[in-house]
C-alpha positions as CSV (number, residue, x, y, z in Angstrom):
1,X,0.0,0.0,0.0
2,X,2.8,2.4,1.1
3,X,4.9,1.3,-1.8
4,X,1.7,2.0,-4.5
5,X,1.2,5.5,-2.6
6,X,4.7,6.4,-3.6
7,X,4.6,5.4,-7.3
8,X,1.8,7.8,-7.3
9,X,3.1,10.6,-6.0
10,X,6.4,10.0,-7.8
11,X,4.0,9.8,-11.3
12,X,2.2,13.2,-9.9
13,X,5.5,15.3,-10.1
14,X,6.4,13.8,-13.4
15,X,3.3,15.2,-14.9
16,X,3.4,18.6,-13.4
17,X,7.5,18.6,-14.1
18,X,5.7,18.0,-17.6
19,X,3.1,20.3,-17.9
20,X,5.5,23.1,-16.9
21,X,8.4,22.3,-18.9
22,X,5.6,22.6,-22.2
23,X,4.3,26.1,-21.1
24,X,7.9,27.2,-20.5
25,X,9.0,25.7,-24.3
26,X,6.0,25.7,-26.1
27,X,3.0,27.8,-25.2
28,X,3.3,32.4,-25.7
29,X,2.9,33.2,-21.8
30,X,2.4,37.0,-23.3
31,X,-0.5,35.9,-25.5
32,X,-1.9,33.9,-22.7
33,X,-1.8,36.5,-20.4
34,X,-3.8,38.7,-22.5
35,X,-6.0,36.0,-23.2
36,X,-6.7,34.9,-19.5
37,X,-7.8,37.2,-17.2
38,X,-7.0,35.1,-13.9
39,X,-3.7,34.6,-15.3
40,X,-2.9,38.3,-15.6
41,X,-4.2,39.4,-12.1
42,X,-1.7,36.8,-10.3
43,X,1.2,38.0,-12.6
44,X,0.1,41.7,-11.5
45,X,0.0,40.4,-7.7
46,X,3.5,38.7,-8.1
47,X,4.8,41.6,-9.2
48,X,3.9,44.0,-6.2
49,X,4.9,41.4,-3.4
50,X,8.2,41.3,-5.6
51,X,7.9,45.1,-5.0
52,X,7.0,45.2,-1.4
53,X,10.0,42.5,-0.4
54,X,12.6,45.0,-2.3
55,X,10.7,47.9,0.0
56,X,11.2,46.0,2.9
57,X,14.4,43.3,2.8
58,X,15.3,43.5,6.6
59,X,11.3,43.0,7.8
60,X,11.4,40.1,5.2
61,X,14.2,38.5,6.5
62,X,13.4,38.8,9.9
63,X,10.1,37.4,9.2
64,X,11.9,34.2,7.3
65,X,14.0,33.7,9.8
66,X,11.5,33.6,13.3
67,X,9.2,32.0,11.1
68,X,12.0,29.2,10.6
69,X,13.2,29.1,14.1
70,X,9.5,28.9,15.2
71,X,8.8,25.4,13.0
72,X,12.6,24.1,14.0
73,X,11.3,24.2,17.5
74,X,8.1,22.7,16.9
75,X,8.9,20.5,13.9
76,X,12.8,19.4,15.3
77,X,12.6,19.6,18.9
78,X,15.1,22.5,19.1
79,X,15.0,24.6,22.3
80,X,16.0,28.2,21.6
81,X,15.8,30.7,24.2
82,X,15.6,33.5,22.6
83,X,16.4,35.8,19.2
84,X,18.1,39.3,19.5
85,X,17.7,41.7,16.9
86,X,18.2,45.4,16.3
87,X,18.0,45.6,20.2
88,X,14.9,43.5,20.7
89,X,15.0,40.0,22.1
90,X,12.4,37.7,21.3
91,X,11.6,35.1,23.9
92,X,10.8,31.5,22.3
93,X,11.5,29.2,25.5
94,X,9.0,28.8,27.8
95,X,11.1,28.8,31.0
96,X,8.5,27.7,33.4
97,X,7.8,24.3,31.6
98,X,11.8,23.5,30.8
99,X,12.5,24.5,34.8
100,X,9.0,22.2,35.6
101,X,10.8,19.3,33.6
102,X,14.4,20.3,34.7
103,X,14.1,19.6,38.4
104,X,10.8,16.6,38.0
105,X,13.6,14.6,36.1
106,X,16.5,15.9,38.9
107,X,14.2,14.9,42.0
108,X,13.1,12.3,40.9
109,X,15.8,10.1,42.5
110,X,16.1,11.9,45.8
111,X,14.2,10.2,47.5
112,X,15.5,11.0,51.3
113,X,14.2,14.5,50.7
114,X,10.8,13.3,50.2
115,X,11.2,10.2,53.3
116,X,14.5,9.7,55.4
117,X,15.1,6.4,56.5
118,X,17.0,6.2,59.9
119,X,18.3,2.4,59.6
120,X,19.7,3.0,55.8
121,X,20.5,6.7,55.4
122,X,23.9,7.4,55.8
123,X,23.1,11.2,57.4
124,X,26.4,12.9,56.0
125,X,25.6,11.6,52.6
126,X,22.1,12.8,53.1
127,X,23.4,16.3,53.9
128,X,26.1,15.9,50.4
129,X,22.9,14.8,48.7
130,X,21.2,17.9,50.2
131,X,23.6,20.6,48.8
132,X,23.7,19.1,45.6
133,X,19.9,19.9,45.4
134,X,20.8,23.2,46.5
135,X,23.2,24.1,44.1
136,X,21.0,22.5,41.2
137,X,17.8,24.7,42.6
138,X,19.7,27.6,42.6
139,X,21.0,27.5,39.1
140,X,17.6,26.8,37.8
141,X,16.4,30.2,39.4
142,X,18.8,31.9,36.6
143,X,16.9,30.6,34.0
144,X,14.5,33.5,35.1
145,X,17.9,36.0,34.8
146,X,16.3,38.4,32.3
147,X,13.2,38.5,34.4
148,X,13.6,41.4,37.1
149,X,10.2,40.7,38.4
150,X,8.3,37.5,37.7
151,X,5.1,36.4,38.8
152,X,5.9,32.3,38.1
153,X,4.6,30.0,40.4
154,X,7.6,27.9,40.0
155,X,10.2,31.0,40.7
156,X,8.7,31.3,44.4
157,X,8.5,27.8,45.1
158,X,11.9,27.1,44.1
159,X,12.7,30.2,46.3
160,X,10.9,28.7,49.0
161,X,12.9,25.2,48.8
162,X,16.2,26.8,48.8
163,X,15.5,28.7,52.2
164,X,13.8,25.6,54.1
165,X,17.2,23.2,52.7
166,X,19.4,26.3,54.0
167,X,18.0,26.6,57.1
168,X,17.8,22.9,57.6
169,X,21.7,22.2,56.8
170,X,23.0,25.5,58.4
171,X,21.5,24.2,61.8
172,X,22.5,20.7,61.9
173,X,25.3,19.7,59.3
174,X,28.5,21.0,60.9
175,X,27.8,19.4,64.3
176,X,26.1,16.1,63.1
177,X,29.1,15.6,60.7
178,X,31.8,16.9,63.6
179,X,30.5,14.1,65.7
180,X,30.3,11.4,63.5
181,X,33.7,11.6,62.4
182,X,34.5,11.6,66.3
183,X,32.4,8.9,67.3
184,X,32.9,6.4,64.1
185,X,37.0,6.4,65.1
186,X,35.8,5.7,68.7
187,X,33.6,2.8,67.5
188,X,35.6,1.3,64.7
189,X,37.2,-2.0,66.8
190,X,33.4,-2.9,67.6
191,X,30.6,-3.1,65.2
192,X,28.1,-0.9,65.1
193,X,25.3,-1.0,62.7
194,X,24.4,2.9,60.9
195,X,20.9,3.2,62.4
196,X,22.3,2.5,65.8
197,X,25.2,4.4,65.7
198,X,23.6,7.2,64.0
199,X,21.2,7.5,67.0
200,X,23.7,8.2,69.4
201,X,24.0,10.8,68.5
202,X,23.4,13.6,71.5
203,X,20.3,15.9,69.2
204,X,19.4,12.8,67.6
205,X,15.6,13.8,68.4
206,X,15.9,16.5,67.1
207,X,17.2,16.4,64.1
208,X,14.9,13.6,63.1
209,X,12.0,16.2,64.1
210,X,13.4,18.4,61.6
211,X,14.1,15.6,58.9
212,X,10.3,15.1,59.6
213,X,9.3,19.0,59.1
214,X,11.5,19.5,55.9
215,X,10.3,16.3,54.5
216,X,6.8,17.1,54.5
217,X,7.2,20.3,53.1
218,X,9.7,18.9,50.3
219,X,6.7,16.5,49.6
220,X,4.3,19.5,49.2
221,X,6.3,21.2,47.0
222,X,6.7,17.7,45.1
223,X,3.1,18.4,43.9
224,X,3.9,21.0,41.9
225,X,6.8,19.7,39.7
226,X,4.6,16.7,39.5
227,X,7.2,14.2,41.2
228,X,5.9,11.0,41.7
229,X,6.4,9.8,45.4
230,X,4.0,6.4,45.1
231,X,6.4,3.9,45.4
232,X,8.7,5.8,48.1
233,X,5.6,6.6,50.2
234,X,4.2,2.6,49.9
235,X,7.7,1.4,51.1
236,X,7.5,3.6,53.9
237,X,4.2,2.4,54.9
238,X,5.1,-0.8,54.8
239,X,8.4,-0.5,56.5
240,X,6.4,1.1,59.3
241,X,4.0,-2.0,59.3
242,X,6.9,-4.5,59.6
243,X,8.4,-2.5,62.2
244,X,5.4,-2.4,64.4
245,X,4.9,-5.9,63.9
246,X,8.3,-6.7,66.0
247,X,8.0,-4.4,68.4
248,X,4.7,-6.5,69.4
């Protein structure tokens, strides 16, 4: 079917290759154009946009050219975040959607700053995890760099995040990682496992309060960049179930 589809559009061009190499070798276009009245209008029309683009080569060409950069995008998946001309810049990205899809695709392997878990998070890695994030949330805010004042959603919850990680790791980092490099060297000729060492730990409570606190609102903000938390949140529950089962 395909195969019959493109013998027929290959015989198509052949005849209209046809037709206009015979009124180009063998038909008067000047007595035809006197002759046909439709014929002589378009020739007329032709002739004034031939005009107009002489007029106006620049407006042309800039028309051409956004008009091609417009169906790249579309057409070729280019992203292009903008086109400066004579002092004007044209804004072809749309910055909330690639930021939306930026950090949905980034958070959506962190998952100890949606649920911590005590027996298998390594807390210092947590807190490395942690600045990562921070540094990755803060560079997506320049994407929004030639916008003075914005009123995006996404601008003030990312503004949001980046104060609730800093006050998090500002209050406990230093001293959680001071005394687990001071209390590991003191352990290491016993074992110890992580979730029980880690609870040693003198503010233990705590920080596990505030794990708690920036969790949840991580999770809120989740919502927004459309971050799927099902499986994280139905291992939790169910870690929680087996857990109260042996403590009965």
């Amino acid at each position: 079917m395909s195969r019959n589809r493109k013998i027929g559009k290959s015989f198509f061009q052949i005849i209209i290759a046809l037709i206009i190499f015979f009124l180009l070798f063998f038909v008067d276009l000047d007595y035809l154009e006197d002759k046909c009245t439709f014929l002589r209008i378009f020739i007329l029309n032709v002739n004034w946009l031939e005009h107009l683009i002489e007029s106006y080569t620049s407006l042309f060409i800039l028309t051409v050219v956004v008009a091609f950069i417009i169906w790249a995008m579309f057409t070729l998946s280019i992203s292009v975040k903008g086109v400066s001309f004579a002092g004007f810049e044209i804004t072809l990205k749309d910055t909330d959607k690639a930021v939306k899809n930026n950090i949905k695709n980034y958070l959506n392997t962190k998952r100890s700053l949606f649920y911590i878990k005590t027996e298998y998070d390594n807390f210092c890695e947590v807190f490395d995890s942690y600045h990562g994030i921070y540094d990755f949330l803060r560079n997506q805010l320049l994407e929004f760099e030639d916008k003075k004042k914005t009123s995006s959603m996404y601008y003030s919850e990312i503004q949001t995040m980046l104060k609730e990680l800093n006050r998090f790791l500002t209050v406990h980092q230093s001293d959680y990682r001071r005394w687990f490099a001071f209390y590991e060297k003191k352990k290491e000729d016993s074992f110890v496992s992580l979730g029980e060492l880690q609870k040693e730990y003198p503010q233990f409570d705590i920080l596990m309060h505030d794990f708690q606190i920036l969790n949840e609102a991580m999770r809120k903000h989740a919502e927004s960049f459309d971050i799927d938390m099902l499986d994280w949140k139905y291992e939790k529950i169910t870690n929680d179930c087996e857990g109260n089962e042996n403590t009965e």
